[in-house]
N, C-alpha and C positions, 0 to 999 in steps of 0.2 A: 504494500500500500504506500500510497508519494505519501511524503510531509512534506508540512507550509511549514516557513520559520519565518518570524517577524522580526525585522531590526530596527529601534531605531537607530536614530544618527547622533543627535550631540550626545558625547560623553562615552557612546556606545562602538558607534563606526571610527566618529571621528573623535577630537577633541581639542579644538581651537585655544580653548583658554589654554592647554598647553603643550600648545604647537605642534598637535598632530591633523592637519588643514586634509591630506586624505586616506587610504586605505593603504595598510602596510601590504606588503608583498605579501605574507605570510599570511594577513587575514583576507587578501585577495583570493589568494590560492584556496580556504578552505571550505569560502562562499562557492567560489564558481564547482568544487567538487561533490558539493550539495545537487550544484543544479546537474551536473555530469552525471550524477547517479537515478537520476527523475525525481526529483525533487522540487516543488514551486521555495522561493527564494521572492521577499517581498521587505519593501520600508514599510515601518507605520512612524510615521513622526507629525509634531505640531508643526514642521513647516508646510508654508504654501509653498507651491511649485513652483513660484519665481525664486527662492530659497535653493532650489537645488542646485549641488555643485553638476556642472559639466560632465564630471566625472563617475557621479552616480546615475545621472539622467544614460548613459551611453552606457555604464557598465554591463547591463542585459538584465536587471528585474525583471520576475516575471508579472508585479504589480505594485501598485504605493497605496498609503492609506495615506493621504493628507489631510492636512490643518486637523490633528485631533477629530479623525471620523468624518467630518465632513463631506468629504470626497474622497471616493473609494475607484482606484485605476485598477480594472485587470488585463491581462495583456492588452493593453493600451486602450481598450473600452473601460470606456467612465460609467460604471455598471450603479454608483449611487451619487447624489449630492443633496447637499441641504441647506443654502445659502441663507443668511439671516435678511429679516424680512426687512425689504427697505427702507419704508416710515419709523422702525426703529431705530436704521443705522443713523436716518436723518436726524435725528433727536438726538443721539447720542455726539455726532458728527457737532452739533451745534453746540454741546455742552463742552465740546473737546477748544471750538475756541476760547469760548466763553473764561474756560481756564488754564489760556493758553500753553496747551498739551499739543505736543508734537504726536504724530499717530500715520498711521499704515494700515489703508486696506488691501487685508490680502484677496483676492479675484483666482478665478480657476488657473488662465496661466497666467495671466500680469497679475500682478500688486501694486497698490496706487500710494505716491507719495508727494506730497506739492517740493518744490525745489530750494525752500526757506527752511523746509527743517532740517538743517546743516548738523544738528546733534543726533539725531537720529540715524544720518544716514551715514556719519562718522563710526556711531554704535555698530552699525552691518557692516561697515567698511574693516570693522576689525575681526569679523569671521570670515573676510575673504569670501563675502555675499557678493554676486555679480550683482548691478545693477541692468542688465538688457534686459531683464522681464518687468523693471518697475516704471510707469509711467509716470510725470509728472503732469500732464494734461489729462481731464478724463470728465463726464457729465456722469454723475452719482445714480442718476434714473436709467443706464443704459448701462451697469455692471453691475453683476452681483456679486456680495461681501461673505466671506465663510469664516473670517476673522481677522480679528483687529490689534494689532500692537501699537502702545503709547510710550511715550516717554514722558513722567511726570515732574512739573521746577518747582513744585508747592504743595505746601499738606493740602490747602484745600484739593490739588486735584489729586491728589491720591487718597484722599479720602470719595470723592466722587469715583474714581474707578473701582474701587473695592467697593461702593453701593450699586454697581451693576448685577453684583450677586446676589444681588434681592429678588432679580429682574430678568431669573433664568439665564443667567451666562454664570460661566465658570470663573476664575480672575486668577490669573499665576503672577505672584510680583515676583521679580529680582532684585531682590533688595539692595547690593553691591551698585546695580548702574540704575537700579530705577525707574526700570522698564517692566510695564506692566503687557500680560495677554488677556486677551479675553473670546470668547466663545462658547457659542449653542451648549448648558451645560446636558442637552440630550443626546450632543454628540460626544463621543470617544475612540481613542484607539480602540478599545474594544468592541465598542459597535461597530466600529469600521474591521475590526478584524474577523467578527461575525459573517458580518456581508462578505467579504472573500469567501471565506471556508463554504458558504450555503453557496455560492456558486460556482467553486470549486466541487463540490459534493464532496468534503475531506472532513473525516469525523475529527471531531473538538481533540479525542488522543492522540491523535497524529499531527499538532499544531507545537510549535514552541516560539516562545519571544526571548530576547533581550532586551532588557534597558537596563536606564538608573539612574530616572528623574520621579520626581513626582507623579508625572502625569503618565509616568508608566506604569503605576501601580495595576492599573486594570486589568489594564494588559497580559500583564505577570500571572494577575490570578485568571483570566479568561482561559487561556489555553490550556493543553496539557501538558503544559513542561517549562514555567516561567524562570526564566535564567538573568539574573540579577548581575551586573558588573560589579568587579573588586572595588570601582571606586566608587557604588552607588552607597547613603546614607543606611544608617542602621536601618531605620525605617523602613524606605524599601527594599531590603534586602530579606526583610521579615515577610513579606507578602508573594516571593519566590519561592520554589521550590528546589533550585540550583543557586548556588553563586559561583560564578566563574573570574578568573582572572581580571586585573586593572586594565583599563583600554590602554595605557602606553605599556603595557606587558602583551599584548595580543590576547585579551582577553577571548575577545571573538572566537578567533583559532583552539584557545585553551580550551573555552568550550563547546565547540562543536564536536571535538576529540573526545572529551570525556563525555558526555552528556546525549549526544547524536549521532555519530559515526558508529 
């Protein structure tokens, strides 16, 4: 019977904060022998698709889960989406001047960003985020939104991001730069990794993930075999069923060896 494995990317594939920008040799090698053996091989991550490196987009996935469930790619069919509802990005969108908060809509493949907000787009610049998918022209009524990143200069606006939680969105701060996420809290890696697996028709124990953030927790417990990274928090390494190796040790590789192979 194939297995599905879910990767995400920050912290897990990759790790920018410290300066691993893409995929070792070693954790190349023992993705691509997953898929060699019949295997589907898939990202579930919070980024939008303008977010992806070059190098993942072209690797050969055999699908993506973006922005947190959202949007679900399978072999290159966009098999689900759920964009947030306009009139509310509107409202939100208004509140974002009002306190003066830098922000980013993420879109299926572009991502919208006006051209002023030079801290923001400094903040992506230092994950060696391309900008060819971000627009900075765009009419709000003719794109749809599946998630939205801030950057907040004031308590008041961080307190107003963190009361979108009241209001059916999810809220991730980073507390360090001060960037907040938000979206659908009906959406998740896990729902989005559901919808693969159902149409894949690949039963739940033949699934495994990796992560080792927060928003991978679901994740971890959805499948049959959630595989936590060395350098993921106590926390979620408690809602895993594996822990495997630090991403700048090939954690990846570590555990696909012990754990999957």
């Amino acid at each position: 019977m194939k297995k599905v494995i879910f990767f995400d990317i920050d912290g897990t594939l990759i790790d920018c904060t410290r300066g691993i920008t893409e995929m070792t040799p070693r954790v190349k090698k023992s993705i691509k022998k997953l898929q060699t053996d019949g295997n589907y091989i898939f990202i579930a991550t919070g980024r939008p698709y303008a977010f992806i490196s070059e190098e993942l987009l072209k690797f050969g996935f055999d699908g993506f889960v973006f922005t947190n469930g959202a949007q679900v790619v399978v072999k290159e069919e966009l098999i689900y989406k759920q964009e947030i509802n306009k009139e509310v990005v509107n409202e939100i969108i208004k509140n974002f001047e009002k306190f003066n908060i830098e922000y980013i809509l993420e879109g299926e493949k572009y991502s919208y960003m006006k051209s002023e907000f030079q801290e923001l787009y400094a903040y992506y610049d230092s994950f060696d985020i391309s900008r060819k998918y971000i627009k900075i022209e765009y009419d709000i009524r003719n794109i749809n939104i599946y998630k939205m990143e801030m950057l907040c200069k004031s308590k008041e606006a961080e307190e107003y991001c963190l009361s979108l939680k009241e209001n059916g969105f999810d809220c991730n701060h980073n507390i360090s730069s001060n960037i907040f996420e938000v979206y659908s809290s009906r959406e998740t890696k896990a729902s989005g990794i559901m919808r693969a697996l159902n149409h894949l028709n690949i039963p739940i124990e033949n699934s495994y993930s990796f992560g080792d953030g927060i928003n991978d927790i679901e994740m971890l417990e959805v499948v049959g075999c959630g595989i936590a990274m060395g350098n993921a928090s106590e926390k979620v390494k408690g809602h895993a069923k594996k822990v495997t190796d630090d991403v700048v040790r090939d954690g990846i590789a570590v555990g696909i060896e012990k754990f999957i192979n």
